[in-house]
C-alpha positions in Angstrom: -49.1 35.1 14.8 -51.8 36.8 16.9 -55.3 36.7 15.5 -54.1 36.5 12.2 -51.7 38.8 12.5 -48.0 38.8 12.3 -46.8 40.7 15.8 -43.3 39.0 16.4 -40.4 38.0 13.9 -37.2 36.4 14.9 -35.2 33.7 16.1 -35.9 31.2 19.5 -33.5 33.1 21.6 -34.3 36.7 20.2 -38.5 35.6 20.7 -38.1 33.9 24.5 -35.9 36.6 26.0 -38.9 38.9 25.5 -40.8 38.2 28.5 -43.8 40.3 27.7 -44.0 38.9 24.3 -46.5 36.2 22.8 -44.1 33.7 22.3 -42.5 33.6 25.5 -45.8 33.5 26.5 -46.6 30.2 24.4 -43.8 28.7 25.2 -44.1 28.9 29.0 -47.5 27.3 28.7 -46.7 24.7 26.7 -43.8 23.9 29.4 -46.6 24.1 32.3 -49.0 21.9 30.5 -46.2 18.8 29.7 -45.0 19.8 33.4 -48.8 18.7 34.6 -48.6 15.8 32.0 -45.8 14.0 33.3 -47.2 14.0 36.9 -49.7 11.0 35.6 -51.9 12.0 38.8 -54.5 14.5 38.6 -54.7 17.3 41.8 -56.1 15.3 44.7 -59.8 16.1 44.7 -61.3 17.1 48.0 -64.1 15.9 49.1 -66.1 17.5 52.7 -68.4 15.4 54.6 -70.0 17.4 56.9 -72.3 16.1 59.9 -74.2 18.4 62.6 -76.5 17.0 64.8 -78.1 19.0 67.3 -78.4 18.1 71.5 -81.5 17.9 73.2 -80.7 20.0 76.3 -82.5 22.8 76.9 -80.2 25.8 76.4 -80.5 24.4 72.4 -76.7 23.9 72.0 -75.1 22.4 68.7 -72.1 19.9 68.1 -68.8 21.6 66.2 -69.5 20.2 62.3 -66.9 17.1 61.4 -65.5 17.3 58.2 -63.3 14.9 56.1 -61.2 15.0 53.1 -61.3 12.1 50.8 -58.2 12.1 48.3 -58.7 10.4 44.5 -55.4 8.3 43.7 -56.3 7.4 40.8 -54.0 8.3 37.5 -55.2 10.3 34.2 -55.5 6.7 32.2 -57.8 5.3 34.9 -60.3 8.2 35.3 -60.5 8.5 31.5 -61.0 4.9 31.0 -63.8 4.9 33.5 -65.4 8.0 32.1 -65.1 6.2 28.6 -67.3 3.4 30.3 -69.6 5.0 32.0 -70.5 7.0 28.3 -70.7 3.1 26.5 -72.8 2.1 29.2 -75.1 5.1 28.9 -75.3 5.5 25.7 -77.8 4.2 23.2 -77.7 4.0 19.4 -79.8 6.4 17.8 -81.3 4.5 15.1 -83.9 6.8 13.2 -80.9 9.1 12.7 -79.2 6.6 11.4 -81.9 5.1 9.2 -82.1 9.1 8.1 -78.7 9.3 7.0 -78.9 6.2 4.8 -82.4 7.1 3.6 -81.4 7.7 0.5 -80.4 4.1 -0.3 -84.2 3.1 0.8 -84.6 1.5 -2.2 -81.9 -1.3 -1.5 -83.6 -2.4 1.6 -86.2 -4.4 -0.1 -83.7 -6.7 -2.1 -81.6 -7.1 0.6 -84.6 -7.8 3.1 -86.1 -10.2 0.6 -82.3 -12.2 0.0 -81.9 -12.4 3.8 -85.4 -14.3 3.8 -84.5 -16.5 0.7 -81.2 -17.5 2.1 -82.7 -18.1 5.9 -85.4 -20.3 4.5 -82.7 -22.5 2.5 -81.6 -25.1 5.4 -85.0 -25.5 6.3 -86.0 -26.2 2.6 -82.9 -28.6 2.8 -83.9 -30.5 5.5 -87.1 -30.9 3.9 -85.7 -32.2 0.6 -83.4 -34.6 2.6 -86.3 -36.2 4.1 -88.2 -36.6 0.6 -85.2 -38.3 -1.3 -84.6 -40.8 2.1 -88.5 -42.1 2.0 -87.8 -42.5 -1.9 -85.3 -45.5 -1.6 -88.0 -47.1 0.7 -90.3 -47.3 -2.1 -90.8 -50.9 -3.0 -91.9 -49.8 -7.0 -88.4 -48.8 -9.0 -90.3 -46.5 -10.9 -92.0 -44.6 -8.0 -88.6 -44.8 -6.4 -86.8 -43.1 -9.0 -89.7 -40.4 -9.8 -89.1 -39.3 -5.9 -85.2 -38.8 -6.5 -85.5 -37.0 -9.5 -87.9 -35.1 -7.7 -85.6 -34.3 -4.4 -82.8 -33.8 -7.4 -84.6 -30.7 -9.2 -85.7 -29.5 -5.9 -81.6 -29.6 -4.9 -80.8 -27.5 -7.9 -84.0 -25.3 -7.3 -82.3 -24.2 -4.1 -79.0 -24.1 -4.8 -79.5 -21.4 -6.9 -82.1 -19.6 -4.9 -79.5 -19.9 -2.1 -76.9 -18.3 -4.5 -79.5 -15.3 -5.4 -80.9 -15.0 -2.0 -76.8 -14.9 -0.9 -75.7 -12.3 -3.4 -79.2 -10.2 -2.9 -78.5 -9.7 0.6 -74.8 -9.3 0.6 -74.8 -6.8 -2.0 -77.4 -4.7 -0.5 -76.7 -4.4 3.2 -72.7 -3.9 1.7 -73.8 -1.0 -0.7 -76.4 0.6 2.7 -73.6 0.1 4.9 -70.7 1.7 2.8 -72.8 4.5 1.8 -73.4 5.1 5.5 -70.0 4.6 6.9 -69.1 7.2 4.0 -71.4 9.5 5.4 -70.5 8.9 9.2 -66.6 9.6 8.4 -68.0 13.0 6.6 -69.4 14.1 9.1 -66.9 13.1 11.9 -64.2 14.6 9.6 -66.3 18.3 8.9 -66.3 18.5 12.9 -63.1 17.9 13.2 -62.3 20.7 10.6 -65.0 23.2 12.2 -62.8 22.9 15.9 -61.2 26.4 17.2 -57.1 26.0 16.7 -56.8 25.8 20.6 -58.5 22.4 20.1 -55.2 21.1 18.7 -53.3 22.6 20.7 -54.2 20.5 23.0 -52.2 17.4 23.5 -54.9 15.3 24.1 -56.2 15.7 20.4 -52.7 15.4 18.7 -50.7 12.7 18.1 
């Protein structure tokens, strides 16, 4: 197939014995690009240092220009592992696009915001009630005794069921945002990936 166009027809020997044709010519790539593959070292990369400095006598004469070659050793894995870091390192999170793709799940930002501060507030709230029930069984009076546990008792129950609310409010609501955005993250990953010239997976490096 040639730009959509059926040009050749026929088996592997009858294709690669034409040596003109667009198979042969397909296949002979393919062969040079896995023969550069298994090498595991890239071409050496030359590097020329140059340094002219210029004498003080007085017919104005220059020094010959000294150059160097510096050869990279390094293999495929390691440069592409370096350039991977170098782009985390560099890179920073673009948050108003991403607070624009889940914009339209605004309106679950205000429970979930509002559950986060319920369930935050609960161990302070707790500590609080912990201290009122203790300074209860100091009371020498039974009755004012008892009044403070039943007191630090309904305030127990109080927020054990804000803390389940507050909980479930948040939960829910940063689950649903963050679903509908991963949704909408993989979309859009996945309609690049689709939108890629055929030569793109040709490539070895983007097939498995």
């Amino acid at each position: 197939m040639k730009s959509g166009s059926l040009v050749e027809q026929g088996t592997h020997e009858e294709l690669i014995g034409k040596s003109q044709g667009v198979y042969h010519s397909l296949v002979a790539a393919q062969q040079a690009a896995a023969s550069e593959a298994s090498k595991g070292v890239r071409p050496s990369l030359l590097r020329q240092e140059s340094t002219a400095s210029s004498s003080v006598a007085s017919h104005g004469g220059t020094k010959a220009e000294e150059q160097s070659k510096l050869v990279d050793t390094r293999t495929e894995k390691e440069i592409e592992r370096e350039r991977i870091d170098a782009i985390a390192k560099a890179y920073k999170v673009p948050w108003r696009r991403i607070f624009a793709l889940s914009k339209a799940e605004c309106g679950f930002y205000v429970p979930a915001l509002l559950g986060a501060a319920v369930f935050g507030s609960v161990m302070p709230f707790e500590g609080f009630l912990l201290a009122r029930s203790m300074r209860s069984f100091y009371e020498t009076d039974p009755d004012d005794m008892m009044d403070g546990v039943i007191l630090a008792s309904i305030g127990y129950v109080i927020l054990a069921v804000s803390s389940l609310l507050g909980a479930f409010t948040q939960i829910g609501g940063f689950a649903f945002i963050g679903e509908h955005l991963t949704k909408r993250i993989r979309i859009l990953c996945f309609t690049k990936f689709l939108e890629q010239d055929m030569a793109f997976f040709d490539d070895s490096k983007h097939s498995p």
